[in-house]
N, C-alpha and C positions, 0 to 999 in steps of 0.2 A: 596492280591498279593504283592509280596515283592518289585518288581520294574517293572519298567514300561517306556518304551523307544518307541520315536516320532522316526522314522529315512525317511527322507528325500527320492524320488524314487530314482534311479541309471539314470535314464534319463533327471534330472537335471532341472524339472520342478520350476519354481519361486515360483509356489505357495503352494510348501510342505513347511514345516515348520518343522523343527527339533528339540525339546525339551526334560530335562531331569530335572522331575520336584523331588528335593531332599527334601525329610520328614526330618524332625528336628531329633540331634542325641540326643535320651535319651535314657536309657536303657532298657526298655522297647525294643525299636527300635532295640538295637543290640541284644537280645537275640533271637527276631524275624528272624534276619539276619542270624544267625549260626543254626536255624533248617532246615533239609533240604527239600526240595522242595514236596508238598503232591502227593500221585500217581495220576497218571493220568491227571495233570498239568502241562506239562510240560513250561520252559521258553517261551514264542512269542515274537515276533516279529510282529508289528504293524505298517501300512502304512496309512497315515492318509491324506486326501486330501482336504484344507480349499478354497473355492470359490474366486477367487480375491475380488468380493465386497466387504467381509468380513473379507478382508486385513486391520487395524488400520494402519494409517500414525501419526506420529506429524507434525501440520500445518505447513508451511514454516513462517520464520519471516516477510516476507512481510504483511500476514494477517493481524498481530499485529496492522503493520501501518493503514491497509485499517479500520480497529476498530475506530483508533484513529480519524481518518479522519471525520468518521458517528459521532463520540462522540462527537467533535468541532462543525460540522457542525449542528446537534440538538441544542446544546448550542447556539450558536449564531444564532437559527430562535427563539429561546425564549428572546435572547436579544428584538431582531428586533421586534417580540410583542410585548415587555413590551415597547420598546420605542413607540409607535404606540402607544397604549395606552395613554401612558401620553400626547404625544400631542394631541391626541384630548381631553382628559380633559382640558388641556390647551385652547385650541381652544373652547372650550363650555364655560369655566372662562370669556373670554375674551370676546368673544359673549354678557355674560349676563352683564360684567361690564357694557360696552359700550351700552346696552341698558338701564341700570338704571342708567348710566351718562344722556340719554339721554331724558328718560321720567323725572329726577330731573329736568334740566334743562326746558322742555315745565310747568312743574308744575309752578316751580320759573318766569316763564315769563308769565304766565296767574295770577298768584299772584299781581307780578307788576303792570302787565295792569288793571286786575280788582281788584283792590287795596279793601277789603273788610271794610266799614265805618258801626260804629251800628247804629240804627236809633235815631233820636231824640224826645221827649215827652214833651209834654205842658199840663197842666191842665185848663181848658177850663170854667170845671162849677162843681159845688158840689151841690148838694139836700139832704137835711135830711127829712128822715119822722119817725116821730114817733105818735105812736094812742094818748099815753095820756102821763103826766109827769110821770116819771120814768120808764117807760117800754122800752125793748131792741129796737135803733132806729137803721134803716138803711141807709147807706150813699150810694150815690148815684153819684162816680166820675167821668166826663168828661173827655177823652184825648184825643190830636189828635195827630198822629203819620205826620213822613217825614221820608221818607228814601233817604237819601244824593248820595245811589249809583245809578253814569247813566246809568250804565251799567248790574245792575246786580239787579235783585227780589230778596225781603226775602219774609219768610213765619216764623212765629211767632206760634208756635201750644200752644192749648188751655192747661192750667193747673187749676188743684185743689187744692183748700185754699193754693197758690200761694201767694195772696197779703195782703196788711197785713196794716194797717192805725193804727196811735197813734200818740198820745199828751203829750207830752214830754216823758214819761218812760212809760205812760200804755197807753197798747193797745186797742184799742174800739173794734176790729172787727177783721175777716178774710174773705175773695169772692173769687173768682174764676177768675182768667186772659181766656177771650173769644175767643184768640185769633187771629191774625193780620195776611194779605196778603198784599204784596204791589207789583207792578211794579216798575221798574226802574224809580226813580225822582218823584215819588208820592210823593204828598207834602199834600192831602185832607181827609187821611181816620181818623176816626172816630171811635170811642171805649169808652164804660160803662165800670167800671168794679164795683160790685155791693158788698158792705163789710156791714155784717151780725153781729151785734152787740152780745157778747155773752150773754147768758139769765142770767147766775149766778154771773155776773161781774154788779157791780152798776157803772151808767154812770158819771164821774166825775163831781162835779160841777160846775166847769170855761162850761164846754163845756153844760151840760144841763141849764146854766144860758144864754147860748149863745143863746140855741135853744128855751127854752122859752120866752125869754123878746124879743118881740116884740116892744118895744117904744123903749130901747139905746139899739143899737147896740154894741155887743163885739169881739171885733178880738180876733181870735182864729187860731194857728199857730199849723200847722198840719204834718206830714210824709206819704209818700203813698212808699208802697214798694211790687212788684211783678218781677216774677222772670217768666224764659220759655224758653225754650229749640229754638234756631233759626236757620235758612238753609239757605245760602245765594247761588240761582243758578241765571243760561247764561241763557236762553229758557226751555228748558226740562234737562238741566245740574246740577245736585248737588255737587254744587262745594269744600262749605266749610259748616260745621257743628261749632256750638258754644252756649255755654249758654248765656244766657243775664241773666243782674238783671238792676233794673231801679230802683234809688231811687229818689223822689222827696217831696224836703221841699218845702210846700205853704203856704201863710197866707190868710185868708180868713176876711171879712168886718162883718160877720155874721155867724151864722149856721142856721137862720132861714128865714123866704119869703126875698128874694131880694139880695140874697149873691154875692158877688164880689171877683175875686178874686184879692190882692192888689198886690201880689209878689210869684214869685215861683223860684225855679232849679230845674230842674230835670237834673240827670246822667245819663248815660248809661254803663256797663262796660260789656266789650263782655270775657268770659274763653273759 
């Protein structure tokens, strides 16, 4: 069809629409234009009746605003989250300093009060026995412990070839620490600790002239050193945790029946 016309009713309804939609001019087009019309087609004329709903408007500028309005307003409920947000982070921060200002503090004031002392060691008595001359002898050390704190129990747990006895630069032995309980201001307990001469190590001769000669006596200057792991609690409290070592220099009247002992130190050093 060559053309094609919308024409509006004569009754002046709003919602005809009148259009006159124009093909692009290429030649093609205009040779189309000057043939004339096929039989039996003649021109129409076409009345076309579009439904109001299906009327297209462009929005009024107001819309625009009412957009803009929803677009701030979203924005700023995401501010108002994110600040929400942060202060309760804030507020959980603050929370937890203030509770570890506050347990440092009770820590640091039970610290104070039970002020943690290591215990002290004495050498009491030493026993040698050995079967016959030259064979591995075994020593046989006394200690008595005191624990200074009034407040506060250790517990001293047992360790293996812990301790350790020599005479001057060689060593005689290794034993076992049996380990120690005390109550607060125990000043009475009582501990062996039992060192195991080694079998392939020959016993020095200052020290088996000590343990055989019977008639003169020879002083014999000794080290004892053990070591063990210590927990110093309140009642059922474990308070504080610490290594001990204890070393103790002693001189002894003898190594064999009737020994004395003439002098000692012993240390305590608590890690």
């Amino acid at each position: 069809m060559e053309d094609e016309r919308v024409v509006a009713s004569s009754a002046g309804d709003p919602r005809l629409l009148s259009s006159t939609p124009h093909a692009p001019t290429t030649p093609y087009n205009n040779r189309l234009m000057n043939l004339p019309p096929p039989p039996g087609h003649p021109l129409a004329t076409y009345v076309v009746q579009v439904p109001k709903d299906q009327i297209y408007r462009v929005p009024p500028p107001e819309n625009a605003g009412i957009v803009e309005r929803h677009r701030e307003a979203a924005k700023n409920k995401g501010k108002k989250s994110k600040r929400k947000c942060s202060r309760y982070l804030i507020c959980i921060a603050i929370v937890l300093l203030v509770i570890g200002v506050l347990v440092s503090g009770a820590i640091a004031a039970v610290y104070f009060i039970f002020t943690p002392k290591a215990p002290n060691f004495t050498v009491s008595k030493l026993h040698v026995k050995q079967q016959k001359q030259g064979s591995p002898p075994t020593y046989d050390v006394t200690l008595k412990a005191k624990n200074p704190n009034e407040k506060m129990g250790i517990h001293c747990k047992s360790y293996e070839d812990s301790a350790t006895l020599t005479f001057w630069t060689k060593n005689l032995g290794f034993g076992d620490f049996p380990g120690l309980e005390q109550k607060p201001g125990d000043d009475s307990s009582i501990f062996a600790i039992k060192i195991h001469a080694l079998k392939i190590k020959v016993v020095p001769p200052n020290v088996q002239k000590s343990i055989s000669d019977k008639k003169t006596k020879r002083q014999i200057s000794l080290k004892l050193k053990f070591e063990s792991p210590l927990v110093f609690n309140v009642w059922f409290l474990k308070l504080w945790k610490k290594d001990m070592t204890v070393n103790c220099a002693f001189r002894v009247s003898t190594m064999a029946q009737g020994t004395k002992i003439l002098s000692q130190n012993c240390k305590t050093k608590l890690s």
